[in-house]
Residue frames as a rotation matrix with the C-alpha (Angstrom) as fourth column:
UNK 1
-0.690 0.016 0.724 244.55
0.236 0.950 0.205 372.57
-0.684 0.312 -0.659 87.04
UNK 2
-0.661 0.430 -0.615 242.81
-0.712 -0.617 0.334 372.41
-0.236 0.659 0.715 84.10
UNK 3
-0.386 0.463 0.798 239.68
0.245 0.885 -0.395 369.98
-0.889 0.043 -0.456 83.29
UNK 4
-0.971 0.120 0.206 238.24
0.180 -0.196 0.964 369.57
0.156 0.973 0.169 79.26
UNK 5
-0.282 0.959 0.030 234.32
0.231 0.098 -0.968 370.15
-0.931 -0.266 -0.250 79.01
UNK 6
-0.268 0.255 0.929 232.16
0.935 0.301 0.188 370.09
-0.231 0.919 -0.319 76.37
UNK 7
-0.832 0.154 -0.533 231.87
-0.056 -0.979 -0.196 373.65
-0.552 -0.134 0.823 75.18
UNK 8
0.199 0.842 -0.501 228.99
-0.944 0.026 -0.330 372.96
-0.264 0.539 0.800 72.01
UNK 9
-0.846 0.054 0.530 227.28
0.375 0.767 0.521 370.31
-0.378 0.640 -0.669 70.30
UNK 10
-0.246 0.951 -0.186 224.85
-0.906 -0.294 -0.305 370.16
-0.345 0.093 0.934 67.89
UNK 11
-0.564 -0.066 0.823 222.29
-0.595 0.724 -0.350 367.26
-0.573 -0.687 -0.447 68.22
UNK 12
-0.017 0.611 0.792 221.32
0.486 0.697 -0.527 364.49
-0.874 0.376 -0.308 66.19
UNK 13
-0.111 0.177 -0.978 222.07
-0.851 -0.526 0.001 366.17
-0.514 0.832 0.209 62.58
UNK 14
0.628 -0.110 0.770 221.33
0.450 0.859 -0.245 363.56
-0.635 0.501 0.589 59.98
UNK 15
-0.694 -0.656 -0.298 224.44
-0.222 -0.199 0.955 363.49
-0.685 0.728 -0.007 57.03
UNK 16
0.619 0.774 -0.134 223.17
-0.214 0.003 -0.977 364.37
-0.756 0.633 0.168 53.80
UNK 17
0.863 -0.210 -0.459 226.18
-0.414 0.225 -0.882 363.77
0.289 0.951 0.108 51.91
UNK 18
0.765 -0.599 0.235 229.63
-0.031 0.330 0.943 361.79
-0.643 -0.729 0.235 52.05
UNK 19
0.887 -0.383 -0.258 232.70
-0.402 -0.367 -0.839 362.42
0.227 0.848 -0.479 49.67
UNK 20
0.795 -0.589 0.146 235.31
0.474 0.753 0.456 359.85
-0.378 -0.294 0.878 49.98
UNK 21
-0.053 -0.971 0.234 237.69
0.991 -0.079 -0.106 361.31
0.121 0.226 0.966 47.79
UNK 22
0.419 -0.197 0.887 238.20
-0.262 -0.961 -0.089 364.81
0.869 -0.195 -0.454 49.43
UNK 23
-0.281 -0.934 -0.221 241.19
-0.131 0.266 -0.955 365.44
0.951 -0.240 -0.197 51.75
UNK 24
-0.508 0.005 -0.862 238.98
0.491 0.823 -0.285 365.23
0.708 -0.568 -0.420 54.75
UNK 25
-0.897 0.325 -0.300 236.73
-0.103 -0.814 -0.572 367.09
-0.430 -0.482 0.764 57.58
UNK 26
-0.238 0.886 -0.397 233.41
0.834 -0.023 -0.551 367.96
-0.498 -0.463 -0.734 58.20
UNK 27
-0.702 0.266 0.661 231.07
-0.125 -0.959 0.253 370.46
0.701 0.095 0.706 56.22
UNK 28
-0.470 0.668 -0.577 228.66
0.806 0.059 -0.589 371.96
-0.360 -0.742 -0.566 58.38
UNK 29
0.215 0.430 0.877 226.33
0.844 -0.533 0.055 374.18
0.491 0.728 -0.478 57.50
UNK 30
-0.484 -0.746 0.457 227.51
0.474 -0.663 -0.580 377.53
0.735 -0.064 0.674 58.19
UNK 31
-0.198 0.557 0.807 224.64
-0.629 -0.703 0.331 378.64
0.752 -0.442 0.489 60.34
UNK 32
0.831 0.254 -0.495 225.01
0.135 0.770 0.623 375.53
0.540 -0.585 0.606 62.73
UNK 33
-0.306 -0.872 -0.381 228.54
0.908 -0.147 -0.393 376.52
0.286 -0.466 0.837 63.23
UNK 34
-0.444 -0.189 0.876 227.80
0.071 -0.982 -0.176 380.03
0.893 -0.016 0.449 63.78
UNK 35
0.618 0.758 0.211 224.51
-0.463 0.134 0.876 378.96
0.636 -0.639 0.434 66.37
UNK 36
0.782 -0.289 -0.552 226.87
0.420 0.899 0.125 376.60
0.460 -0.330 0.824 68.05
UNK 37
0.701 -0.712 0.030 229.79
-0.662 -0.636 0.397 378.96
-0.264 -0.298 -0.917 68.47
UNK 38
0.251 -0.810 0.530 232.09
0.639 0.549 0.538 376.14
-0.727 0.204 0.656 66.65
UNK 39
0.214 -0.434 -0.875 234.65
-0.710 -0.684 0.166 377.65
-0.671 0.586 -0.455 64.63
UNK 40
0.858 -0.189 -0.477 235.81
-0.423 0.264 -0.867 376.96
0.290 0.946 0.147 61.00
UNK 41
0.260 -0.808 -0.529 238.56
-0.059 0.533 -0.844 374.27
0.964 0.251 0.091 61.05
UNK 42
0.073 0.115 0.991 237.94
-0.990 0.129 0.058 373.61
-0.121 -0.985 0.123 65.07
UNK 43
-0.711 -0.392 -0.584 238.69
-0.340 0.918 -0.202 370.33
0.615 0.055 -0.786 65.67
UNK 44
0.112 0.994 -0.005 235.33
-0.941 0.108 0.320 368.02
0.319 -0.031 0.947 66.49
UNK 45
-0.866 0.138 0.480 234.30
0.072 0.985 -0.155 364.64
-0.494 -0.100 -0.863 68.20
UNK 46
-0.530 0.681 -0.506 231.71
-0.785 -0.168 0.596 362.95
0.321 0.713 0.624 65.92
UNK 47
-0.682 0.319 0.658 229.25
-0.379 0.615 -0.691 360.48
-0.625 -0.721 -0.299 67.31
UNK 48
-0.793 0.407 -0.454 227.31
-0.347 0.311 0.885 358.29
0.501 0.859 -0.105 64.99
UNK 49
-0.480 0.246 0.842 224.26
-0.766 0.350 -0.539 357.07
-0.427 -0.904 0.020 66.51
UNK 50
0.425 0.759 -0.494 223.41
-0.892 0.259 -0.370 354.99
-0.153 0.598 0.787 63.96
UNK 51
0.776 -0.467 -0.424 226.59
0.287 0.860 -0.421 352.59
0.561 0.205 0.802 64.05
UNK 52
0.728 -0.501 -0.468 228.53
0.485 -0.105 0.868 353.97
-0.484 -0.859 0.167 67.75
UNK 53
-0.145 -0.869 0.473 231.35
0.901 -0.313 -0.300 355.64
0.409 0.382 0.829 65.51
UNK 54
0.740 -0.432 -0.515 233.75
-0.059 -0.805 0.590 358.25
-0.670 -0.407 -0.621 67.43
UNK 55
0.077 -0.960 0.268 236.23
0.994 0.051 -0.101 359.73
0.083 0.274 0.958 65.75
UNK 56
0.308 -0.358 -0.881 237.79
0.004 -0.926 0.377 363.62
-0.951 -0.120 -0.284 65.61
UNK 57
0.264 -0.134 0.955 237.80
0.936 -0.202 -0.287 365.98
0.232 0.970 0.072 62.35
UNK 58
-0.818 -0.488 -0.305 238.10
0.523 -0.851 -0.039 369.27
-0.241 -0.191 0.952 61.49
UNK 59
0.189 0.951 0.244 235.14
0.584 0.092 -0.807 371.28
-0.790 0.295 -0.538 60.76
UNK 60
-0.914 -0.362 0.180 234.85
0.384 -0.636 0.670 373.42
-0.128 0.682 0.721 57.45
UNK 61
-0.546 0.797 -0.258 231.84
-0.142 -0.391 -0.909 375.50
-0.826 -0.460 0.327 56.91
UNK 62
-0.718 0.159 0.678 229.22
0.644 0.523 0.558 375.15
-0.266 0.837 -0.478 54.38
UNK 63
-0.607 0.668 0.431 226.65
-0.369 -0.717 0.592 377.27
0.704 0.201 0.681 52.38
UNK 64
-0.844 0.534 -0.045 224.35
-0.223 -0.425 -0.877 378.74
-0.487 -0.731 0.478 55.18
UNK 65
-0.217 0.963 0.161 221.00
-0.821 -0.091 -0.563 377.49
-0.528 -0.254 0.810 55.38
UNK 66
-0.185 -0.042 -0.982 221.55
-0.863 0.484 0.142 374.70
0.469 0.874 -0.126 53.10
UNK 67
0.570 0.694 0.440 221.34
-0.822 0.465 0.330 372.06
0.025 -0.549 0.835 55.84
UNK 68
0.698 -0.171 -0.695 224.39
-0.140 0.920 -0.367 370.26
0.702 0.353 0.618 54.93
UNK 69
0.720 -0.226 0.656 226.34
-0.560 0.369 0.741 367.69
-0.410 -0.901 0.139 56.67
UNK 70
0.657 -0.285 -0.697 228.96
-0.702 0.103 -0.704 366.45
0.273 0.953 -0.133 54.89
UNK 71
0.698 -0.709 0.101 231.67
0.112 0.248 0.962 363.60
-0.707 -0.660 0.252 55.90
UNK 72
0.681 -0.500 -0.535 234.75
-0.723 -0.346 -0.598 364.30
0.114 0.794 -0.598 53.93
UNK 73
-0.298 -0.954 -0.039 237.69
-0.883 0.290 -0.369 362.12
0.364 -0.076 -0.928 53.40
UNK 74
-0.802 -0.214 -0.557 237.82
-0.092 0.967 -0.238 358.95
0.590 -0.139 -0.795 55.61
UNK 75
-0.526 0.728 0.439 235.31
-0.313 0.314 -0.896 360.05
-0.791 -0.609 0.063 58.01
UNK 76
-0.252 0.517 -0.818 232.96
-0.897 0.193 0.397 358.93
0.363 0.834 0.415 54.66
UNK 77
-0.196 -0.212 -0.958 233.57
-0.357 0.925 -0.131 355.59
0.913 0.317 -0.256 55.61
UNK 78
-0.954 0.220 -0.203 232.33
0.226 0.084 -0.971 356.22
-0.196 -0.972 -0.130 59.56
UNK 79
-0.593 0.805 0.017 228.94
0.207 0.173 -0.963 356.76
-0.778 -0.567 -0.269 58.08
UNK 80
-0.765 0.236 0.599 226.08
0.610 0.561 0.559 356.97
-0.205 0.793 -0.573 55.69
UNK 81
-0.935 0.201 0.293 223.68
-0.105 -0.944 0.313 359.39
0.339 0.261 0.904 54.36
UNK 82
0.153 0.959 0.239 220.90
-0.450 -0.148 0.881 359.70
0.880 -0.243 0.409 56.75
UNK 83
-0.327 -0.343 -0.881 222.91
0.935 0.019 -0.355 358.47
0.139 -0.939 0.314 60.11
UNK 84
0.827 0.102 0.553 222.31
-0.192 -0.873 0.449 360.74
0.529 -0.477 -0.702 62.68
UNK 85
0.055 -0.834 -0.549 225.16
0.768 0.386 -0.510 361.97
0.638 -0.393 0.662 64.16
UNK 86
0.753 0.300 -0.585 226.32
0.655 -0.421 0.628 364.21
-0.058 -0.856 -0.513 67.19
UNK 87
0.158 -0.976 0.153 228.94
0.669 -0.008 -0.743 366.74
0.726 0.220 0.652 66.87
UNK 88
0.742 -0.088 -0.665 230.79
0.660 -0.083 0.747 367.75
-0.121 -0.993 -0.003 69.95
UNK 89
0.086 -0.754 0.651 233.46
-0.006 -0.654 -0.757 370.68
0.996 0.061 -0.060 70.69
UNK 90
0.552 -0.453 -0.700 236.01
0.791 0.019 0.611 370.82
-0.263 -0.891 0.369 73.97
UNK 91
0.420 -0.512 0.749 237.75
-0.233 -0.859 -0.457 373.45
0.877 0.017 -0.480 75.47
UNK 92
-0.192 -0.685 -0.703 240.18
0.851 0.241 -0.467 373.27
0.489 -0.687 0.537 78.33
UNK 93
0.692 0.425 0.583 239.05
-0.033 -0.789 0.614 375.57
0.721 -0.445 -0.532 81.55
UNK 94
-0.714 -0.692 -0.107 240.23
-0.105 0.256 -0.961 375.88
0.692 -0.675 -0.255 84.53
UNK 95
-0.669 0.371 -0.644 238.84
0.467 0.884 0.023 374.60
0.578 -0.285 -0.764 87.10
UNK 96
-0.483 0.603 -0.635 236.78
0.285 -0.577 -0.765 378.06
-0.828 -0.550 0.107 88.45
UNK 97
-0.358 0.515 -0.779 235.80
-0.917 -0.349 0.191 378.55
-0.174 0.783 0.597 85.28
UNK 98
-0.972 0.225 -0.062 234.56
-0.008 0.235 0.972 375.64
0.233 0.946 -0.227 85.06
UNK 99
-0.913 0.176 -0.367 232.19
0.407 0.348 -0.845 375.43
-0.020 -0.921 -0.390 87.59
UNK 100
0.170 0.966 0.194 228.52
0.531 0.077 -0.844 376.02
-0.831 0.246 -0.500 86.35
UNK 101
-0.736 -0.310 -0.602 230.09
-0.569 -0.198 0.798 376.65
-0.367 0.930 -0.031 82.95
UNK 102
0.007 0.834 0.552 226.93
-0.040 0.552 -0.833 375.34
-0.999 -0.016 0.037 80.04
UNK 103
-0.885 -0.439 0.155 227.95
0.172 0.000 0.985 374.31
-0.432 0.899 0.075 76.95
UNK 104
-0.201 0.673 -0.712 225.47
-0.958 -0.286 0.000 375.75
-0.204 0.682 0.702 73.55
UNK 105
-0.394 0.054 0.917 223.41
0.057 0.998 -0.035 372.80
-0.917 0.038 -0.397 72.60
UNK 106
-0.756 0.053 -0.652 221.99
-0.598 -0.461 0.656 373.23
-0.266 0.886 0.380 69.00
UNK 107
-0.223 0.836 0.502 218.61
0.207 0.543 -0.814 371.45
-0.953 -0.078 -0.294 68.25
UNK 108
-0.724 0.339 -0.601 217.37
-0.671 -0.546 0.501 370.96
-0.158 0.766 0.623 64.82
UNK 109
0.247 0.969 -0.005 214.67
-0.881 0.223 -0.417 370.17
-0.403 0.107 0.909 62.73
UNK 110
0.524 -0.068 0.849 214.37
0.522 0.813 -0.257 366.70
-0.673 0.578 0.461 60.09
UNK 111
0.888 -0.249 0.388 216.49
0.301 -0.323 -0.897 369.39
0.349 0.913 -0.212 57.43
UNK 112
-0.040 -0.933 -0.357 219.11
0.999 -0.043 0.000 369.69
-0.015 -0.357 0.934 59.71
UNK 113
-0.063 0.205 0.977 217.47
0.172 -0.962 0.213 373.76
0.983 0.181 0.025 60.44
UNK 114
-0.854 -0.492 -0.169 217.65
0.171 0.042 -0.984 374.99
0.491 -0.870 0.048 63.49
UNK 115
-0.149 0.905 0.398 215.38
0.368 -0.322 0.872 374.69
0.918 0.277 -0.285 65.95
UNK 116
0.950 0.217 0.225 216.27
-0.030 -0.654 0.756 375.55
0.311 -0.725 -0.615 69.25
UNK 117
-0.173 -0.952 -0.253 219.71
0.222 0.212 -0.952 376.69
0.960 -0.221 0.175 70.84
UNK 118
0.890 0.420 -0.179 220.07
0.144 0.115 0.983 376.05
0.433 -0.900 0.042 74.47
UNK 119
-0.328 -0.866 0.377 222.83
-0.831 0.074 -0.552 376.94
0.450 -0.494 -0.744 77.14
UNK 120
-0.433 -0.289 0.854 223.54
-0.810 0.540 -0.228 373.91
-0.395 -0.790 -0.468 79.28
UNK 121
-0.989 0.047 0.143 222.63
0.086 0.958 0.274 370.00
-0.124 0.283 -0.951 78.95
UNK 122
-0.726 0.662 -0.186 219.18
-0.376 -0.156 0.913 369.00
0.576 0.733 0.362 77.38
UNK 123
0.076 0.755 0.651 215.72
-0.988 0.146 -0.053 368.65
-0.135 -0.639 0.757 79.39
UNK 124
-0.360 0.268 0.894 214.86
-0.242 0.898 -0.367 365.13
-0.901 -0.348 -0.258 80.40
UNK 125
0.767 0.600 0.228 212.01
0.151 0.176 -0.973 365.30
-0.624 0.780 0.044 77.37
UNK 126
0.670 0.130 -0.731 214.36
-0.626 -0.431 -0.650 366.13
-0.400 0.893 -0.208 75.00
UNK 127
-0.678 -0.667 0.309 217.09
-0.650 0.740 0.172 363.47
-0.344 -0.084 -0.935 75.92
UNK 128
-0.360 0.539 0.762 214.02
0.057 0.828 -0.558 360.91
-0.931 -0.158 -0.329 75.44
UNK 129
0.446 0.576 -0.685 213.10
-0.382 -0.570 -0.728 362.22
-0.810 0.586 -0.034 72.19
């Protein structure tokens, strides 16, 4: 049997830009995907926490260190520049693998820079944060 788990997220990025009329997908900056272990054109859950929007893109990478977030296409229209949002990646284990499996959490800063990358779910303090 096989069970999904979150493999990475990285937490609480704020979007810095939104481009309705591109064919769609997520930029990310390229060094969030890389920290994260999401791949180019991986297929993402997005989590607004500013207005509860879920939906699923694609990611695409962006210029490295640059801090951007981008929503492309329709996701544009699931949020607004300066939402914070969450962006999640699944993978399909099995079911010994998954067992104390710890997805990469990415932490950043207010520029959307990294600031810490963690294996497994986030400390009490930082959930409260």
């Amino acid at each position: 049997m096989f069970v999904t788990l979150c493999k990475a997220k990285i937490h609480r990025v704020k979007v810095t830009e939104a481009e309705l009329y591109y064919e769609g997908s997520i930029t990310i900056d390229e060094e969030l995907l890389n920290a994260s272990g999401i791949l180019p054109y991986e297929k993402v859950q997005i989590v607004n926490v500013n207005n509860g929007a879920r939906f699923e893109t694609y990611t695409i990478p962006g210029k490295p260190k640059s801090g951007v977030i981008c929503l492309n296409g329709p996701a544009a229209r699931m949020g607004s520049v300066g939402d914070e949002i969450i962006i999640i990646s699944y993978a399909e284990f099995e079911d010994k693998e998954a067992l104390g499996y710890e997805p990469t959490v990415v932490l950043v800063d207010s520029r959307n820079m990294i600031k810490q990358v963690l294996k497994g779910h986030l400390e009490e303090s930082e959930n409260s944060k």
